[in-house]
N, C-alpha and C positions, 0 to 999 in steps of 0.2 A: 225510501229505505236506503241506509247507507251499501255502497258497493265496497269490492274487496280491495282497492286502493284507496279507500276514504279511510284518515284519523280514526284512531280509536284513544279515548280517554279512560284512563279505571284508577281514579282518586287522584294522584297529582304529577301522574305517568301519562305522556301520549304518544304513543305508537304509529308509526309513517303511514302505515298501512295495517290491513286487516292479516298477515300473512306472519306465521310465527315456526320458526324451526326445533321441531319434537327433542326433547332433551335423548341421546342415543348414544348408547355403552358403545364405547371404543377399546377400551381392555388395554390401554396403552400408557396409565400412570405408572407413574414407579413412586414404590411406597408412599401412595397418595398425592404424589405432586405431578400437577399438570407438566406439559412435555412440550416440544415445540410442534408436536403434530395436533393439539389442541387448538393452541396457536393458530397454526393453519386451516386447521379441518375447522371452528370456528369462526374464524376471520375471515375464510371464505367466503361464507354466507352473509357475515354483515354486507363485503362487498359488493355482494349477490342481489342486495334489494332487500331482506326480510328485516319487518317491522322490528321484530323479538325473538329472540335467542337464548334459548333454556340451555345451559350447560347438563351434562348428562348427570344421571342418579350418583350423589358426593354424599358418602357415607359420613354419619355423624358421629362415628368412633368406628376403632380399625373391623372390632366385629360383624361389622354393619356392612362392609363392603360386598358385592356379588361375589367378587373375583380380587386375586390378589392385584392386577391389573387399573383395578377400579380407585377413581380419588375420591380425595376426603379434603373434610371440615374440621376435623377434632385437633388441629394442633395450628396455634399460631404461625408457624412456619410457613403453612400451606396456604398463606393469603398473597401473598407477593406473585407466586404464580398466576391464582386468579386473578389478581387487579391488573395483572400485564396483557390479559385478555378482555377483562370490561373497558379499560384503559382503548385501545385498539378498537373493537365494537362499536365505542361512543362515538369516536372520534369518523368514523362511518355510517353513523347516522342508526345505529339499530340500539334497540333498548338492551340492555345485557340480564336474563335472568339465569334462575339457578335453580333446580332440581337439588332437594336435601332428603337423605332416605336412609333407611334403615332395612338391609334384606331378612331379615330375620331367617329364618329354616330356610332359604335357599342361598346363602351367603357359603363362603368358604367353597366356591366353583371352580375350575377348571374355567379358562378362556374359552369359548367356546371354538375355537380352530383346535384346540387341546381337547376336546371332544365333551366338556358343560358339565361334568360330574361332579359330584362333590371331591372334594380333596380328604385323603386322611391328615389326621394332625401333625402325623411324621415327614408326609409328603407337599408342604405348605397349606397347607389347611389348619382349620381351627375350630371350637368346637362351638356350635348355633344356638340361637335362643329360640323362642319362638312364646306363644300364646298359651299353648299344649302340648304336650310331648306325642305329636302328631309328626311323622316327617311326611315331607310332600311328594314322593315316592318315584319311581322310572329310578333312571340315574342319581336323584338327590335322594339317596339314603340314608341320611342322619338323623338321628330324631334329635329335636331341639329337648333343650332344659327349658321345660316350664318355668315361665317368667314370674318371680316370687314378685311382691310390694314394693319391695327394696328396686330389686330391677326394673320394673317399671317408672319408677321416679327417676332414677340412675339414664337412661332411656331420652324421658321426655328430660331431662335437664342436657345432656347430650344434643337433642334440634335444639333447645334455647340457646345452646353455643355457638351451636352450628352457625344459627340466624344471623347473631351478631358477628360471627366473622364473615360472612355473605355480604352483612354491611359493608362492614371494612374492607371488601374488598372490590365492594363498588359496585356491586349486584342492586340493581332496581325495583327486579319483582323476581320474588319469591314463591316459589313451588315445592306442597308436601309431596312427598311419592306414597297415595295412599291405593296402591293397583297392585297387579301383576302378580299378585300372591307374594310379595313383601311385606314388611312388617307392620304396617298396619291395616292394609286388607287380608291379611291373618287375623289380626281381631275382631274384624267384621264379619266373617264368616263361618256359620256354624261347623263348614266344613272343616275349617281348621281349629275352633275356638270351642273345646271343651270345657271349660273353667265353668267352677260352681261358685265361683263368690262375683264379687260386684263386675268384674271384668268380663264375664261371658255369662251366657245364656240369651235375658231376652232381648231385645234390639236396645234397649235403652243403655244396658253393661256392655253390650257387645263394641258400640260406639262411643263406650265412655273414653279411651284409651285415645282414638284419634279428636274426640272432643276436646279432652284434656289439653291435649301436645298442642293443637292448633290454639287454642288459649295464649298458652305458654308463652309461644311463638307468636302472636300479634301482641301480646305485652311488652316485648324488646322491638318490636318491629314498625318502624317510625310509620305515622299515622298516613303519610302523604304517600306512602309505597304501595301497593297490591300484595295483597297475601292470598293465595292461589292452591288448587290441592287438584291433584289425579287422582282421580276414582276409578277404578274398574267397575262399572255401574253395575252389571250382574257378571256372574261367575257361568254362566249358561250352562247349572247343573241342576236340575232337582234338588231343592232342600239346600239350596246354599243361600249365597249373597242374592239379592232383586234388587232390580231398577225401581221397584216402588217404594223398596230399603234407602236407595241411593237417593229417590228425591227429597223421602223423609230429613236423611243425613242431610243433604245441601239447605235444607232450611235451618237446623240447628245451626250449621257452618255459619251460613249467612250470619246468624246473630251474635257468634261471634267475633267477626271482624274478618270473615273468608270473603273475598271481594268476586271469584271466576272458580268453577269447575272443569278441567279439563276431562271429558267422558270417554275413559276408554273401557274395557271391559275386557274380563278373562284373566287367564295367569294362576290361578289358584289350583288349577288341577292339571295333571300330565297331558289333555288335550283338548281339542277344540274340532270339533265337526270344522270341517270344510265347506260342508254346504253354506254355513254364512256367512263366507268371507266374497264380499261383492264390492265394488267401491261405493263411499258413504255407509258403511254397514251399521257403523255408531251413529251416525247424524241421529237420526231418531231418538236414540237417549240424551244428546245434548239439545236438542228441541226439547222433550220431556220437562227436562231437567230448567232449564230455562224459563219456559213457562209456567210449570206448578210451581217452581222454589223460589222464582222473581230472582233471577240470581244471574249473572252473566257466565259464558258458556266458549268453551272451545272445542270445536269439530276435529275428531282425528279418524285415521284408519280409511286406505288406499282411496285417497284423495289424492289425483293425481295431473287432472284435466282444468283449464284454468277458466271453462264455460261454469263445470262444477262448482268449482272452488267459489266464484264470484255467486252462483245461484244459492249456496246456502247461504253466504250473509245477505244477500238481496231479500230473501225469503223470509228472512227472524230466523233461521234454524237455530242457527249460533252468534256468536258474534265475531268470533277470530274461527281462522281454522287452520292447523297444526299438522304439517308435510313433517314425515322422515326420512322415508326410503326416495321419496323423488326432489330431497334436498339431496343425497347422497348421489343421485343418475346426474343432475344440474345444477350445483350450487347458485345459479344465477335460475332458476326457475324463475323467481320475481319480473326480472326482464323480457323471459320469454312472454308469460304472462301479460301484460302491460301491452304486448305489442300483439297477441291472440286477441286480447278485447278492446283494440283501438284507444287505450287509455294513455295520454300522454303524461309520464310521469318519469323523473329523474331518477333512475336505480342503476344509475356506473358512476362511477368516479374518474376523476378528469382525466388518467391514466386512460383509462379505457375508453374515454370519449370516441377518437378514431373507429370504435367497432359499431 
């Protein structure tokens, strides 16, 4: 079985190693254009050792954004920033991807150091969309406008923009944001997803929306790249989203041209039990997911240990597995790693040789 410094191939992509750094909201664009702390706070980690590199959730129009804070995709302007960090990335040996998202009813926030609320429209905010005029409630108060026909094509042409300047901007592999109770696990979940015509009710409408979009988007999305999606595999509520929902979904994905399921889970309601935050807590869903959908798989959620890290891909759990918060303690995890499991492998660059 391959270990977590062995190559990984996914269509005409290959990756150093098994080790990929989680795409993670920094609140530090300004009106969508990356910053020189992107720059850095990514460039970091190429550095660092890590195979693949998800730029964080890049709204596909301004509505789309969590936080004012947050980048985007929707205007050719905003590619020169990105490509000065895929640019950078490559030339370090990591594959450069990109996280493309839509927050729908939780968009228009407050940075979280500004305390995560929704914003009024007077006070930088803006007004949300969503599935159903459901708001997601705590602090985000707003109820969305139910998304009419119009809107949702408006929407999904919106990621087919998005995609192609991800291209252009030198991005490799490609990732939907369909988690966290954003806009498209908004429509997979009854909890959020009222609608009585083809867009909600039973699994089939429910999933037509992130079916659709991911279509779109491997139609513009050159053949030899990975096309990739975050799941929240279940929403760990009664009567919402299921992991049995989420394997179903990764098989339709699969066929149409979705190559990896990144399995995270939750985000759709104000909380989450503590009792099952353990490390590996997801593994289990991307093992699932892997094996019933035949589908390739990224492990995430407080994986932090690099005996860990290397036993789920040794195992089949997953195939890659996905650090955020313990990229954030050690941008060079990678190295550390490497030298925990006796693996000799090149992850500094010649600057840093001396260390």
């Amino acid at each position: 079985m391959p270990r977590l410094f062995d190559p990984f191939s996914l269509r005409g992509v290959t990756l150093r190693n098994r080790i990929g750094v989680s795409p993670m909201c920094q609140y530090t664009a300004e009106d969508g254009f990356l910053t020189d702390w992107h720059l850095v706070h990514l460039g970091a980690r190429a550095i660092g050792g890590a195979g693949l590199i998800i730029t964080e959730a890049t709204a596909v129009e301004p509505r789309g954004r969590i936080s004012p804070g947050c980048p985007g995709l929707w205007d050719d302007a905003h590619i020169e920033a990105h490509a000065r960090i895929t640019a950078f990335e490559k030339q370090h040996g990591a594959v450069p991807g990109i996280q493309i998202a839509h927050a729908g009813r939780k968009a228009s926030s407050a940075r979280p150091w500004d305390g995560g609320g929704h914003l009024a429209d007077d006070a930088g905010g803006w007004p949300v969309i969503g599935p159903s005029a459901v708001a997601f409630g705590g602090s985000l108060t707003k109820v969305p406008a139910a998304m009419t026909p119009e809107d949702i094509r408006t929407v999904q042409a919106a990621f087919v923009s998005g995609a192609r300047r991800a291209l252009a901007a030198g991005y490799e592999w490609l990732e939907l944001h369909g988690a966290h109770g954003y806009l498209m696990h908004s429509f997979l979940s009854p909890l959020s997803n009222h609608r009585t015509d083809t867009y909600g009710g039973s699994f089939e409408n429910r999933t037509r929306f992130v079916v659709e979009t991911a279509r779109a988007v491997r139609a513009v999305w050159p053949e030899h790249l990975p096309l990739t999606i975050r799941l929240s595999t279940t929403d760990w509520v009664a009567g919402g989203w299921t992991l049995d929902e989420s394997v179903e979904l990764a098989r339709l994905l699969k066929a149409e041209g979705v190559d990896l399921v990144d399995c995270s889970s939750g985000g759709n309601t104000t909380g989450l039990s503590r009792d099952v935050l353990r490390p590996g807590y997801q593994v289990p869903f991307a093992e699932r997911i892997r094996r019933e959908a035949g589908i390739a798989t990224a492990a995430v959620g407080l994986i932090t240990e690099p005996a860990h890290a290397d036993a789920i891909v040794a195992e089949g759990r997953a195939d890659l597995v996905y650090l955020a918060r313990e990229f954030l303690r050690d941008p060079q995890w990678p190295r550390r790693a490497a030298a925990a499991l006796g693996v000799e492998v090149k992850v500094l660059p010649r600057q840093y040789a001396r260390a």
